[in-house]
N, C-alpha and C positions, 0 to 999 in steps of 0.2 A: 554151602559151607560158610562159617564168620569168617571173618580174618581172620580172627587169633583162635587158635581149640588148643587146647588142654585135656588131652583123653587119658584115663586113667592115671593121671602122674604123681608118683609118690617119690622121696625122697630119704632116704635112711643115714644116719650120721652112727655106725656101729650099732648098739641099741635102741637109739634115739629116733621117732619119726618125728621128721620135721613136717614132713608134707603127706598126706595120706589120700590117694584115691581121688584124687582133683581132676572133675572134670566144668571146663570153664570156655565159655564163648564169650568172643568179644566183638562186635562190630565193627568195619571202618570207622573215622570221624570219631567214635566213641569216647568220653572221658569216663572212664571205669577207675574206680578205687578200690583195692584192699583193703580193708578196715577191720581193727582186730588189736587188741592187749599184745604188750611185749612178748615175743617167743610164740607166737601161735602161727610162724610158717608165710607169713606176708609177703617180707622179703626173701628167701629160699625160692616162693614162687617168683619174682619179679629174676632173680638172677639165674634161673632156671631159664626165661625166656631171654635173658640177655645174654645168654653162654656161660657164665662163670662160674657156674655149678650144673653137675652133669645128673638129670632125673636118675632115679634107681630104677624104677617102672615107667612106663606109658610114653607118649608121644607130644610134640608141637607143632602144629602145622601155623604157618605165618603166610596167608594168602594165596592156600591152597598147596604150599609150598614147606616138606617136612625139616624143620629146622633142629629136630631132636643134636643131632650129631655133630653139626657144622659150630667151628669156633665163634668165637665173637666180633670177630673183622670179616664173618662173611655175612653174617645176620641184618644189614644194614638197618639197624636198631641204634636209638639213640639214649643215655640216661645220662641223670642229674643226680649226682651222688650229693649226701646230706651235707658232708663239709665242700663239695664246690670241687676239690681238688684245682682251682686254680692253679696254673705254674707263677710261684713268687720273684721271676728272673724275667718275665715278659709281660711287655704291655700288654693292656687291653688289646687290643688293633693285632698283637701276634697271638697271645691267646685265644682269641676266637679264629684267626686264620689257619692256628694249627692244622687240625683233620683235612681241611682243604691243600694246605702245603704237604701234607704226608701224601695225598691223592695226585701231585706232582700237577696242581692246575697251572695255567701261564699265570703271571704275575698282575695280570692286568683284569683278569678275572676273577682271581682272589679279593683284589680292592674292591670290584662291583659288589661282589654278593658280602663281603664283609661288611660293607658301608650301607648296605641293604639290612641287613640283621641288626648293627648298630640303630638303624634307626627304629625298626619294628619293638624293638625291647625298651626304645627311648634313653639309648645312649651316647646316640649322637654329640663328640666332642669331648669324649672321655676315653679317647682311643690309645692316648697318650700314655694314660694315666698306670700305673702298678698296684697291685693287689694291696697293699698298705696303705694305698690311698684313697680305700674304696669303703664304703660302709658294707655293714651285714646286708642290705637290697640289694646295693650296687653288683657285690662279688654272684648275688643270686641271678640278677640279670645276664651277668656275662656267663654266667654256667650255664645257662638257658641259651643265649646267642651262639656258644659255642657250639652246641649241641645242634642245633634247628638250621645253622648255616650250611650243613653237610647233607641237609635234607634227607632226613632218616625215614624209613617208612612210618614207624613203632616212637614214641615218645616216652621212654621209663621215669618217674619221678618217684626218687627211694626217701621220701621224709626229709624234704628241701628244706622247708619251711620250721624246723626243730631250733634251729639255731639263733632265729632271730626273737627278740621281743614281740610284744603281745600287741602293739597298737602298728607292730610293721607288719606282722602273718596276718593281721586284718588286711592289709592295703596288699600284699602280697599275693594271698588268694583270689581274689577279685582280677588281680593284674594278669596270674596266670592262667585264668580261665578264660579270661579276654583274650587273650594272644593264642591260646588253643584252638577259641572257637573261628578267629582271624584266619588263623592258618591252615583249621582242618585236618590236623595230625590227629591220628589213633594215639590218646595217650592212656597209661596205664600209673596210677601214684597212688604210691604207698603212705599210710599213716594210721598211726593209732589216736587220731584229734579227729573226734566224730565232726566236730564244727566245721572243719576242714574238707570231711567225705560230704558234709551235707549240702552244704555251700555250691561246690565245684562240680559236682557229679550227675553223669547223666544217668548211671547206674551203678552201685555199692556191692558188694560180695563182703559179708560180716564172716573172717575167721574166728578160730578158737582151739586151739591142740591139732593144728594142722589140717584141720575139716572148716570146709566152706559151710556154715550153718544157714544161710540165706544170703538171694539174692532179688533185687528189686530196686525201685526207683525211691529216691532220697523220703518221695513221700511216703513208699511202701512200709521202708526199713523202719519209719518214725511211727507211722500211725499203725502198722499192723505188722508189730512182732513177730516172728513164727518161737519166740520161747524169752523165757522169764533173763537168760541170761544178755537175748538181744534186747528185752524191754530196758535192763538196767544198767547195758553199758552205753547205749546211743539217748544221750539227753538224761533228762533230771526225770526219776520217774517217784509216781506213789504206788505202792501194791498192797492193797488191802487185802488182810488173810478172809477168808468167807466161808462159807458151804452151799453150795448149789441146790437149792428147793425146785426150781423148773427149769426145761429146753422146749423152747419152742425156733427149732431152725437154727438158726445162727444169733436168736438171743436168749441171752442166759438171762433168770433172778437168782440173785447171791443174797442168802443172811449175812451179815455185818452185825455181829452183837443182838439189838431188840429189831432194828431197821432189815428191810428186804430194799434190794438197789438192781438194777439194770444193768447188763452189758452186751457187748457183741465177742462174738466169736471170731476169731477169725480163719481163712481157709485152711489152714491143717491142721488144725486142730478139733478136738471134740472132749465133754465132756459128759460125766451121766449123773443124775439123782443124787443126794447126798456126796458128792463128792470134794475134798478139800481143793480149793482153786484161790488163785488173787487175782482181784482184778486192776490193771494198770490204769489209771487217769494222770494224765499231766499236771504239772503244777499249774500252767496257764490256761488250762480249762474250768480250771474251777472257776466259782461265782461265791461270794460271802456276803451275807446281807444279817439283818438282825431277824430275831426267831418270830416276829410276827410278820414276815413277808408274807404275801398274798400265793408267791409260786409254794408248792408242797419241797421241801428240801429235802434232797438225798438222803443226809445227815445232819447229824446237831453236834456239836462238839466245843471245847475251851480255847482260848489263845495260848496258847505257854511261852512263844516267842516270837517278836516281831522283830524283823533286821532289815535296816534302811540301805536301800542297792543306787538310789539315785534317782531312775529312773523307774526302776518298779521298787515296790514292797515285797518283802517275804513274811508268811508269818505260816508258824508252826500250831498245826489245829492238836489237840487233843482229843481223841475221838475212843471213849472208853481203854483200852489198852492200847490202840495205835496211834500210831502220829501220823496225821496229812500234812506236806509241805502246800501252802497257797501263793501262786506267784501275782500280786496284784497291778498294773498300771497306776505310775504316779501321777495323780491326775486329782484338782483341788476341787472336780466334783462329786470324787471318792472318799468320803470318811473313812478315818484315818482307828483302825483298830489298838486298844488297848492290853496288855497282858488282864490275863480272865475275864476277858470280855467273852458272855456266850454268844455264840454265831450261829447259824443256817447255813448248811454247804450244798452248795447244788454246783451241778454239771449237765450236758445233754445228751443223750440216751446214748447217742454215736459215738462220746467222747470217751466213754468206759472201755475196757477190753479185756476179756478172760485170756486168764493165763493156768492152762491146766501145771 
């Protein structure tokens, strides 16, 4: 048995399913993410396992152990809610002491293991300190210490990371997956910031209207979609409209216009003869060169627009009625493309993907 199962568990809000038919294994150790558009049931699942919403249907077992019924203070689960919930009336040093003081420890104990957490999150000396006087990290950190110092079995992280600017969820993510993989807690976080699932996770569950669509490892979810809807909300995708001329196995030829192009299938999927499919290539697969290269190019197509990112290039191919995004590396061995400049687009064979 995993730790964590999720057998048939559906949630009903009057007419409304939030959650339909979920069933979900989690490993010890695990960092697992829910990943998934506003409203498709993420969270419903995450406070499902934390007590605070009761499933309509199905079951939770938590270490063999069926948690469906039991409240939230017997679950010994811990979560990190998005705004922190800090208390505005205590310091650092008593807000994370809290759960430990409700658990009625000796006083001398409480210091240890707070002064321990303090430091694991790299707080040490900020014990003093009040929520006002904390930055957006700071208050993240102590939400995290708070939690972790009560030693939960279960880690819940409901969209910690929402609140803070864009160069701190960078420094953030990294922090908290260091401190997970430190500690060894089964954590379980929610977000709808693919960046966030891909980064951190040892394995992703893509929702959508309350249904688990796939599940797999950061490289699975990316490179082998199980459908057009995961192709184009996890990362920047292209999907070429086509018609299928041959199968052989698991590779497809697509017509594109006058060009015939390559792809792979992937496991659940199939398709047959003549049938309408896209296929997905990344932006940072592609390859642009001028149309007398030596390799045979996928396609040939116009520049329509080129946008300066800093470190990479983008430019938008014209390829008879579609458009390809190209993500190039800024790199001053790379010439540098012009609007109607005509191009050569190539990729390799692996990097295509049918999408019935």
């Amino acid at each position: 048995m995993s730790y964590v199962e999720f057998s048939t568990i559906s949630k009903h809000f009057g007419n409304s399913v939030a959650v339909a038919d979920l069933d979900l294994q989690i490993e010890q150790g695990e960092f697992f993410s829910l990943l998934g558009p506003s409203g498709c049931g993420k969270s419903t699942t995450l406070r499902m396992l934390a007590g605070f919403v009761k499933p309509t249907t199905g079951t939770i077992h938590v270490n063999g152990r069926d948690v469906t019924a039991l409240p939230p203070e017997a679950r010994d689960i811990g979560i990190v809610f998005q705004n922190y919930a800090i208390f505005p009336h205590m310091t650092v040093f008593d807000n994370i002491a809290f759960g430990l003081v409700e658990r009625k420890l000796p006083r001398g104990e409480i210091k240890q293991k707070v002064d321990a957490a303090l430091a694991e999150v790299g707080m040490t000396g900020f014990e003093g300190r009040y929520e006002r006087e904390l930055s957006g990290g700071q208050k993240q950190r102590v939400a995290l210490a708070r939690v972790l110092v009560i030693e939960p079995e279960i880690l819940l992280l409901d969209e910690p990371l929402s609140a803070l600017d864009k160069k701190m969820r960078e420094e953030m993510k990294f922090w908290i997956k260091n401190i997970q993989r430190s500690v060894g807690i089964t954590t379980i976080y929610v977000t709808h910031d693919q960046s966030e699932a891909l980064t951190m996770s040892d394995r992703i569950a893509v929702m959508d209207q309350g249904r688990v669509l796939q599940i797999g490892t950061p490289v699975e979810i990316y490179e082998q979609p199980a459908s057009r809807f995961i192709a184009e909300f996890i990362g920047e995708s292209n999907l070429l409209n086509g018609i299928v001329s041959a199968v052989d196995g698991a590779v497809c030829s697509i017509r594109i216009g006058n060009a015939t192009v390559t792809g792979r299938l992937t496991q659940n999927n199939s398709v047959s003869q003549d049938q309408d499919v896209a296929l997905l290539v990344r932006p940072e697969m592609i390859r642009l060169h001028a149309l007398d290269a030596d390799e045979q190019p996928k396609l040939t197509g116009t520049v329509s627009e080129t946008i300066y990112q800093g470190s990479v290039v983008r430019y938008r191919i014209q390829i008879a009625d579609q458009d390809l995004m190209v993500e190039i590396a800024n790199r001053p061995d790379l010439p540098r493309l012009d609007m109607t400049d005509e191009v050569a687009v190539f990729w390799d064979a692996e990097s295509g993907v049918v999408m019935p």
